[in-house]
N, C-alpha and C positions, 0 to 999 in steps of 0.2 A: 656815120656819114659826115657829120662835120670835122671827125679829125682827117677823112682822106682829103676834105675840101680845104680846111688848114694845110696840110702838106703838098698839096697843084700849087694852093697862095705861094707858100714858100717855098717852093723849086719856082716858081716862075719869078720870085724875089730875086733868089741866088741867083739867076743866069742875069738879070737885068743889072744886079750888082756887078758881075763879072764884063759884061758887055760894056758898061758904064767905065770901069778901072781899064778896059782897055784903048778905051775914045781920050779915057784924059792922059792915060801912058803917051797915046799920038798927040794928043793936041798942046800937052804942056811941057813936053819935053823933059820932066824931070824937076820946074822948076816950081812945081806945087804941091801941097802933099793930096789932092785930090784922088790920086790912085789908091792911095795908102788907105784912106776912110775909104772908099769903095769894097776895096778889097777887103777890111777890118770888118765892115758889114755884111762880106759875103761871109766872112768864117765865124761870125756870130750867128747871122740864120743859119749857117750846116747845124752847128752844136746845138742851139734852141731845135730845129727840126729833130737831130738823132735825139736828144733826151724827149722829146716830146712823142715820139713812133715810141722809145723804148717804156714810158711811162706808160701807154695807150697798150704794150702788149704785157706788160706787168698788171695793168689792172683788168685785163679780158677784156675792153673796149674794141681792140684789133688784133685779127689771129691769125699770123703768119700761115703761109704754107705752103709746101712744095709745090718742082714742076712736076710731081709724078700723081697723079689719083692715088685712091687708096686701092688697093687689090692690082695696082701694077708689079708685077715679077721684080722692080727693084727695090719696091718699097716692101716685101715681104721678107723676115728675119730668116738668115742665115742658119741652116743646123748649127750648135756649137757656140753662138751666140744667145749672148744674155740682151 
């Protein structure tokens, strides 16, 4: 439960990052680097979130899973496949 709650934190980081580097794109015209560390924080929380989801399904914490059920006709193996 706490890492889905870590990962709402951090998508709700990344967009307020991204929302942020857009207001200072308008408001400074270029002559600040305010956009640049905005934006530099959004792609540090993406990479910290993907290694953090991929740690979390590496160590059975969090377990991916289809949009299909199990026993649906697309999830069941093909003759002929392994």
């Amino acid at each position: 439960m706490a890492i889905k709650i870590f990962a709402i934190i951090a998508l709700i980081g990344i967009v307020l990052s991204l929302l942020s580097g857009m207001i200072f794109l308008v408001r400074d015209k270029g002559h600040t680097d305010r956009t640049a560390k905005a934006l530099t924080l959004r792609i540090v929380l993406s990479v910290v979130l993907f290694g953090v989801l991929m740690l979390a399904i590496t160590t059975g914490n969090l377990r991916p899973h289809g949009i299909y059920p199990s026993g649906h006709p697309v999830t069941e193996k093909v003759p002929g496949q392994n």
